[in-house]
C-alpha positions in Angstrom: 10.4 3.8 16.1 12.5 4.9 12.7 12.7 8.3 11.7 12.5 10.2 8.2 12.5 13.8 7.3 9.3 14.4 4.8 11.8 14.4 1.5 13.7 11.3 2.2 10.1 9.3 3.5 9.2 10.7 0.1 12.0 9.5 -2.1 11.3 6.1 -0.9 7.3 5.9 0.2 7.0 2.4 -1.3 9.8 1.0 -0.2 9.0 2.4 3.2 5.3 1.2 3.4 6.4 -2.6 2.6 8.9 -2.1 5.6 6.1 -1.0 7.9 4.0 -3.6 6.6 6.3 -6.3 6.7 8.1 -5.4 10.1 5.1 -3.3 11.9 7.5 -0.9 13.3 6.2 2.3 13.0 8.1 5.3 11.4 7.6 8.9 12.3 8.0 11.7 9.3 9.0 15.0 10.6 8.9 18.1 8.8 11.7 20.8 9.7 12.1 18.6 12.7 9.0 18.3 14.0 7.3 15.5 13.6 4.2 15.2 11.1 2.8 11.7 11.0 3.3 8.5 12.3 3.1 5.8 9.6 2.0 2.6 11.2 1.0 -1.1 10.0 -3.2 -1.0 10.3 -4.9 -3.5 12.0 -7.1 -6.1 10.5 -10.6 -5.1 11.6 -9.2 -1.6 12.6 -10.8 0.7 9.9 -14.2 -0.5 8.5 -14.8 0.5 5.4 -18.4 2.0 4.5 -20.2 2.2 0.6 -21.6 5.6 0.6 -24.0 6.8 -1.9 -22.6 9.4 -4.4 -24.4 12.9 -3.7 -26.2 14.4 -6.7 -23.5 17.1 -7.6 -22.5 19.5 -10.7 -22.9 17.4 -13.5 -26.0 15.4 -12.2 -28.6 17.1 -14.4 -27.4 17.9 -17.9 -29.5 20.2 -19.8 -29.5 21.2 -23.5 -27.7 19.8 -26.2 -25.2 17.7 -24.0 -28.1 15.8 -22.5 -27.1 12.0 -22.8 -23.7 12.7 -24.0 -20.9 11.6 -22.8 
């Protein structure tokens, strides 16, 4: 396992999640030290992604003279 403080994971984030991908060696940010996150390759299948309905928020229901504006 590779590790990077937050600031240099940071300065190179994309460079860094291509290595991960590529190699699937995880790398542990630390922060003053201590360590934050793990950054690891996900696996196929691992994390199932789920549509969910937007909830009926501020905005929703326009009233007066914006009604049907954008």
């Amino acid at each position: 396992m590779k590790f990077l403080t937050v600031t240099k994971a940071k300065a190179i984030l994309t460079a860094l999640v291509m290595e991960v991908e590529k190699t699937g060696i995880p790398v542990c940010i630390t922060r003053n030290g201590i360590p934050a996150v793990i950054l690891r390759k996900v696996r196929e299948g691992e994390i199932g992604l789920v549509v969910e309905e937007p909830q009926a928020g501020k905005g929703e229901n326009l009233r007066g003279s914006r009604k049907g504006r954008l």
